[in-house]
N, C-alpha and C positions, 0 to 999 in steps of 0.2 A: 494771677491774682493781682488785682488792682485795689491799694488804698492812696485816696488822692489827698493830697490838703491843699485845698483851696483859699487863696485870698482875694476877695473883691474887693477891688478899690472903690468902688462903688456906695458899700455898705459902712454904716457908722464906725468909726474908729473909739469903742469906748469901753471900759474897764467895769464887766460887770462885778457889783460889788453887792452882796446884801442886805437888807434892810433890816433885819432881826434876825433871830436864832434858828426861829420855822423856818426862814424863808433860805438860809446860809444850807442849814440838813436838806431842803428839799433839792438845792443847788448838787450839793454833795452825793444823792444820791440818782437823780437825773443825768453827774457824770458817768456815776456806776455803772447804771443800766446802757448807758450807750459805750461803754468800755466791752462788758458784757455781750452785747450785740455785735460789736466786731470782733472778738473772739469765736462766736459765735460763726460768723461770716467764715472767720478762716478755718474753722474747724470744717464746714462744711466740705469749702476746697479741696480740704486737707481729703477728705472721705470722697472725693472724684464728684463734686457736683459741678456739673458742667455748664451750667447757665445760672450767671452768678453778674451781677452788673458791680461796677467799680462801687465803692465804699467811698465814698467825697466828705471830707470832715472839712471842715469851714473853717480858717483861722484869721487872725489878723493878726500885726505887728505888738500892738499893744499889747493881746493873750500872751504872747510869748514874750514878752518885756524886750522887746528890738524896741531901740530908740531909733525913732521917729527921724532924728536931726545928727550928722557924724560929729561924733566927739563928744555926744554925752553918754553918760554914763547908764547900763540896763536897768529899768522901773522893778522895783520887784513891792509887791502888795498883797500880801500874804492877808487871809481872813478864815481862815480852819489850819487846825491843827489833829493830827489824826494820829492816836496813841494804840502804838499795836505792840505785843512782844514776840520774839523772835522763837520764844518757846512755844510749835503748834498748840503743847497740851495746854495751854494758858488763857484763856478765850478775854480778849477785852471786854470790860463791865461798861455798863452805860450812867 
């Protein structure tokens, strides 16, 4: 099983951020789905699927808050907050 993460240095260096509330949940839930999808991928593996192509997830420096320049200090730019409890029988309200 092959999951890759990829950096292009090629590609824009930039901090996607939200524009509103719609736009923050659809962000939020388009990680979901592709969370889902590589679970997904490995589950397969797991059950002996034999023709399976690597999984390439695309990163940059900034997603991961790695500073850019040595000696400054990691960007961190939070924009969701995601309230769950630890009790399964508890289901978060919306």
């Amino acid at each position: 099983m092959d999951i890759v993460y990829r950096f292009d240095p090629h590609a824009p260096l930039e901090l996607k951020r939200p524009r509103s509330n719609k736009q923050a949940l659809k962000m939020l839930e388009q990680g979901n789905l592709r969370f889902c999808k590589m679970v997904k991928h490995i589950q397969n593996i797991g059950e002996g699927e034999r023709n399976h192509p690597p999984m390439v997830i695309p990163v940059n420096p900034i997603q991961l808050g790695i500073p850019l320049v040595k000696g400054l200090e990691v960007m961190q730019a939070p924009w969701a907050l995601v309230l769950g409890c630890a009790d399964a029988r508890v289901p978060s309200s919306t």
